[in-house]
Each structure stands twice: as C-alpha cells, then as structure tokens.
N, C-alpha and C positions, 0 to 999 in steps of 0.2 A: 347535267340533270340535278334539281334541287331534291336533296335528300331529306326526309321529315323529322323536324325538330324531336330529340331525344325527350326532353325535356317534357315539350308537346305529351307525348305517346304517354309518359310517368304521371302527366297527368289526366290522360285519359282513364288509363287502367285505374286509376287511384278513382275515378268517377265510379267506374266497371264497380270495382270493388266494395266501395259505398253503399250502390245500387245494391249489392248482391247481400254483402255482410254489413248491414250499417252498427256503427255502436247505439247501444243502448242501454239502458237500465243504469247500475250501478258503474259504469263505465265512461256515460257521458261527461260525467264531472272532472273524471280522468284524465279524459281528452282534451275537455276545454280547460285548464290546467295547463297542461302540455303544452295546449297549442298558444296559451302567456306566455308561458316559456322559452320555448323557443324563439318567438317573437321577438323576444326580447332580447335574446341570446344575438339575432342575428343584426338588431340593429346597434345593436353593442360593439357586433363585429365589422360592421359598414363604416361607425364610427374610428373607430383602432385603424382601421386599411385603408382613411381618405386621406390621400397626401393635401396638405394645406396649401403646397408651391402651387400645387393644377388649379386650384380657386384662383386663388392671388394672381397666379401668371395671368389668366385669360380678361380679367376683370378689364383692361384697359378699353377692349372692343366693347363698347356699353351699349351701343346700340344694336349688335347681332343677341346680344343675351338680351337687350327687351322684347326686342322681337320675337325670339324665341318665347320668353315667357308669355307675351301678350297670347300666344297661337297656344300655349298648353291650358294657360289658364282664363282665356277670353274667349276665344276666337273656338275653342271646343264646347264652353260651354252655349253659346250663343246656338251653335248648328243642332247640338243633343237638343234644347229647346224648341228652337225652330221646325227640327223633324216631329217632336212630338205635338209640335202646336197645327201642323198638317196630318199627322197620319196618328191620332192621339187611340184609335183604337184597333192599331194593324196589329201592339202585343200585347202582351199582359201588365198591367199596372206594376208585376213586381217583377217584371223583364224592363218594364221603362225604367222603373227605379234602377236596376241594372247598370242603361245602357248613359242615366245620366249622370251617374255615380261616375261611371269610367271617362265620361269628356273633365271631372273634376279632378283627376289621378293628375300627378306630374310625370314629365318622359322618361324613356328608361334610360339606364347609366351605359351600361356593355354595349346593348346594340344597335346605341344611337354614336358613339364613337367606333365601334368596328364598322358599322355602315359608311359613312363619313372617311374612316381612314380606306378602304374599299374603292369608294367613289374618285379619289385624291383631293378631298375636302380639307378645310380648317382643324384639322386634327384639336393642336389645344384651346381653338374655340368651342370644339364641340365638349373637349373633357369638362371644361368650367362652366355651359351652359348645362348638360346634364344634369353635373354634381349639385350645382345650383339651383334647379329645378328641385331635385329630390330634397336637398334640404329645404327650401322655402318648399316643400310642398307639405312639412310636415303640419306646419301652421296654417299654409294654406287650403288646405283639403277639405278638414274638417268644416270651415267657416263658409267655405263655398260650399259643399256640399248640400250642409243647413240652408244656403239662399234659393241654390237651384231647386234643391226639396220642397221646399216653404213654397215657392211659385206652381211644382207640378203638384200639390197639394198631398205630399206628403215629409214624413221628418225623417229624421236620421239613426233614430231608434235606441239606443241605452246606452253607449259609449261616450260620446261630443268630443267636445276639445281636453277634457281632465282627463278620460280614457286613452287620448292622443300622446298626451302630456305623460305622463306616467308611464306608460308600455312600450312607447315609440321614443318620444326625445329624451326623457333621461336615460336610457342605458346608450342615446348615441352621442349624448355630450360625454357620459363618462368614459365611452370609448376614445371621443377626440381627445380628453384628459391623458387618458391612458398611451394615446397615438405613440410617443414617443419612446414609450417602452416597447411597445405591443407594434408597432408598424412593421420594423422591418421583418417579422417574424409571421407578421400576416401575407405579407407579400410573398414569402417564401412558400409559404403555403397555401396560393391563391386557389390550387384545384381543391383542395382538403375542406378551404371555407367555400370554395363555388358550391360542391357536393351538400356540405351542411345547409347552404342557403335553400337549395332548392331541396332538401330533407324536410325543412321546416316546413316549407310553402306546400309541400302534401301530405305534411301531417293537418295542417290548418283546412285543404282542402277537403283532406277527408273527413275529420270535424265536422265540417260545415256542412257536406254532401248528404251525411248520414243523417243528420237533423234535419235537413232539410227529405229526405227521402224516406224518414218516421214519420215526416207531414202530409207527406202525401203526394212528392213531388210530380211524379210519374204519373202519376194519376189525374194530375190538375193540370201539367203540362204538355201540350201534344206535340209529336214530332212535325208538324207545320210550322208550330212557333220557335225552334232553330231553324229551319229554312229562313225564317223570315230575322231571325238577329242575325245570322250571313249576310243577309242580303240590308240590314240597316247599317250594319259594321261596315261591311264592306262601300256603302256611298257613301259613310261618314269618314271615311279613309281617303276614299277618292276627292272627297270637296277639300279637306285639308292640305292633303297634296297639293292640289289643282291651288289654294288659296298662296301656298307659304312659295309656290315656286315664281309665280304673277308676282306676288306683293314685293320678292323681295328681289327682280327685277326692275319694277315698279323704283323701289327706294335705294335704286343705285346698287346695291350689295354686289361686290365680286362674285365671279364664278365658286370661287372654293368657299365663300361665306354663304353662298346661294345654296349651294350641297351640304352642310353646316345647321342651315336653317332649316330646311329640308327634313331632315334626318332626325333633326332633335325634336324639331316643333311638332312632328306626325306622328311621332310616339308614345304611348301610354304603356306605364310600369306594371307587369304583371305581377314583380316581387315585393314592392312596397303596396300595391292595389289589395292582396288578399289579405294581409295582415292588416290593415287597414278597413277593411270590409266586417274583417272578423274583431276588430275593436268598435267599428261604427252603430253596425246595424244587429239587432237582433238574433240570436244562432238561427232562429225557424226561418228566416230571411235569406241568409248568408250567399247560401245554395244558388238561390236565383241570382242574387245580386252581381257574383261571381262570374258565370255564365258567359253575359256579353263578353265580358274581358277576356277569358278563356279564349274563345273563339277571334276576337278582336286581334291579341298576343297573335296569333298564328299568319292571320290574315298581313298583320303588319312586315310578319318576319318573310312571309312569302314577297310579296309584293315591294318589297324594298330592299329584299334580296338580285330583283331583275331588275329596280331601278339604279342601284349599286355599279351593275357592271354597268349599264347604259353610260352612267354619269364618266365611269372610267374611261371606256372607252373613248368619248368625247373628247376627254381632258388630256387623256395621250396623243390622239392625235390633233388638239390645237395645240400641244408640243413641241410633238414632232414637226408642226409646219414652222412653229415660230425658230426652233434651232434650227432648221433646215434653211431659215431666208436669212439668217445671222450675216454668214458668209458673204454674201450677195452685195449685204448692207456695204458691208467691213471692207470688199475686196475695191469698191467705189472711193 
C-alpha cells in the first residue's frame, strides 16, 4: 500500500493555512524577504552537498544524459504547447501559465535516482543526469521560460535571468567553492538540510499562497479548474512516459539506461520549481503558477512509484533466468 507523501500533506496544510490566515499588511515584506532567504540559503546548501565525482563519473554515457535532457527541456515543452494549442481554453490563462512553466522546470535530484535505483536502473547515470539537469536548468529555465511565454502570449513577470542569477546561482557556485570544506559535514547531516530544504519551499509556498489569496484566488478560481490540471498533469505524465520508454527503445538504450531515462526524463522539480516561480514571476501570480506543479509533484511520485516495482520486478526476474541457464551453458 503507497503511503501519502509527508512532504505532500506539509504542503497542503501550508495551502489550508494560507487560505485561512494569509499574510498581510506590514508582514508581506517580511515574508518575501524571508522567502530570498532562504532561497538562497538553500541553494547555497545544494551547492556545498554536490559531490563533483557524481558529475564527472557519469559524463562518459553522453548520449543517455542528451536524451535525458532533450525530454526535460524539449520534448516537455513541445507537449505543454501542443495541449494548450488544442484545449487553449479548458483552464485559466494563469493555470496555463502554470502548467507551461512546469514542462520548462529541470528533473528532480532524490526521486529520480531513488526511483531508478528501485527499478535496478543505471544508478550513476541517473545521479549525473539529474544533477546535470538541475544545474543546467538554472540557466536554462529562465530563457525557456521567456520563449515558451513569449509564444503563449504572455511574459515572465519581474525576476528573468539577473533575478536567477543573483538568488539562485551565486550562493550555489559559492557553495560548490565552499564544497570542500562544507561537504562532508553536509552529508552528515543530509536529514537536518533535507528538513531545511523543504522548510524553505513552505515558507516560499506560503508567501506566495497568501498573495495570491489577498487577490482573490478562491474566488477567481473554481474547484473544476483542479479537476481539470489533474487530469492535464496527469496526460502530460502519461505522453512523457509513453514518449521516453519507445524512444529509447527505439535508440538501442539498455534495459537499465531505458529505466534511467525513464525516471529522469518524466520528472519535474518541485524544490527548485517554487523558488524559481517565486524569483520569476510576480508575488500576485505565484499562487497559481505553483499549482500545476504542486499537484503534477504528487502525481509523478504516485505513478512512478508502481512503475518502479514493475520495472524491478522485470529485471529480477530476467536475472534470475539468465543465472539460471549460466549452468546449462557451462556444464556443455
């Protein structure tokens, strides 16, 4: 029985909460403050706790990490496009904005290597396509963003690439500066910064919820229009899958670089997505923009939780046949 993401739940209640008590008045400035902050705080600490050998080592396989890349940052934003250029008025302009924000996000770090190692995939192919992902996406995000914006005929809203630049990559180059002091002390204390990570990502949530629910969120938005980002997330989830498992068939890939691909390529980052949301676009925005991802994050971790064992399964038992007919070979 899959048990409902902790994490999940922390950021519901933190919605609940929002809704109920949002900040206001002399407290908003506080918050969005804070929520710099921490930001900052945390990619400072992603920096300090990336080991450089996991890059380094995996780089060789160049072609499972394009691929990968091509599916987080091509191949998603093509389909968010695509569905909105068929169903352009199934949600709200700043639920699209949303839903096309998140096919421009890079994949996540943890649960695309615990899925992966789960499956008995390419382990440290998957650490250096992740890791790779998230840094190239810090540059990357921004600039797609802008393009895929620019096409659905809206922008990006007061942050861009200097707001990227300054909140996001210099405290994580001065982390990776720092790495060699600060490394093995971050690893020691991987629950202490996991805890702080996701601290930050519901301070920034709630930040953003409560501006967004000063505006009138509730009000503007009907409980229909999550039914229906459910049900966009989830066929945008599905075509991914269905695209990254063919293709990469398709292009010869092993079994364990096929699960690899898989796993990385079908994931979008919830922990670099909201601080990134909340440098990109506007506080009054935030709220919605978030949203898809929220729900998208959950969807992902369900859904690639039962493709996880499948995959396992599989792979134990084309094992067990191969070491089973070993003997047979040998005893000839």
């Amino acid at each position: 029985m899959l048990k409902p993401d902790p994490f999940l739940l922390s950021l519901v209640c933190t919605v609940i909460l929002a809704s109920i008590v949002p900040c206001h008045g002399a407290a908003v400035p506080l918050f969005q403050d804070l929520a710099i902050a921490v930001i900052a705080l945390m990619f400072f600490m992603q920096g300090a706790r990336l080991s450089r050998d996991a890059v380094l080592g995996g780089i060789v396989n160049w072609r499972l990490h394009l691929a990968i890349l091509l599916c987080t940052f091509a191949l998603f934003p093509v389909l968010g496009l695509g569905l909105h250029a068929l169903f352009p008025n199934l949600l709200e302009p700043s639920v699209w904005l949303g839903i096309l924000f998140l096919c421009c996000l890079p994949s996540t770090v943890q649960s695309s290597i615990a899925f992966t190692s789960i499956a008995r995939g390419n382990v440290p192919a998957a650490v250096c396509s992740a890791t790779t992902s998230n840094i190239v996406g810090i540059f990357i995000t921004p600039i797609l963003t802008g393009l895929v914006l620019a096409r659905h005929g809206a922008s990006a809203g007061h942050g861009g690439v200097l707001a990227i630049m300054t909140q996001l990559l210099l405290p994580f180059i001065l982390g990776q500066v720092l790495q060699p002091w600060l490394g093995a002390w971050a690893h020691r204390n991987k629950k202490l910064l996991s805890m702080s990570d996701r601290g930050s990502i519901l301070i920034v949530v709630y930040t953003a919820f409560s501006e967004a629910v000063v505006q009138g969120l509730w009000h503007t938005l009907p409980l229909s229009q999550i039914g229906l980002v459910l049900v966009v997330d989830s066929v945008l989830l599905a075509l991914v899958l269905l695209a990254t498992t063919l293709g990469s068939r398709v292009l010869g890939f092993s079994k364990d670089d096929e699960i690899a691909i898989v796993f990385c390529g079908s994931k979008k980052t919830l922990a670099s997505g909201v601080p990134m949301a909340n440098v990109l676009f506007a506080p009054s925005t935030v709220g919605l923009v978030v949203l898809p991802l929220m729900i998208y994050h959950q969807i992902q971790l369900f859904v690639c939780a039962i493709l996880a064992r499948r995959y396992a399964a599989a792979q134990d038992a084309a094992r067990s046949r191969t070491e089973g007919a070993t003997p047979s070979l040998t005893s000839r």
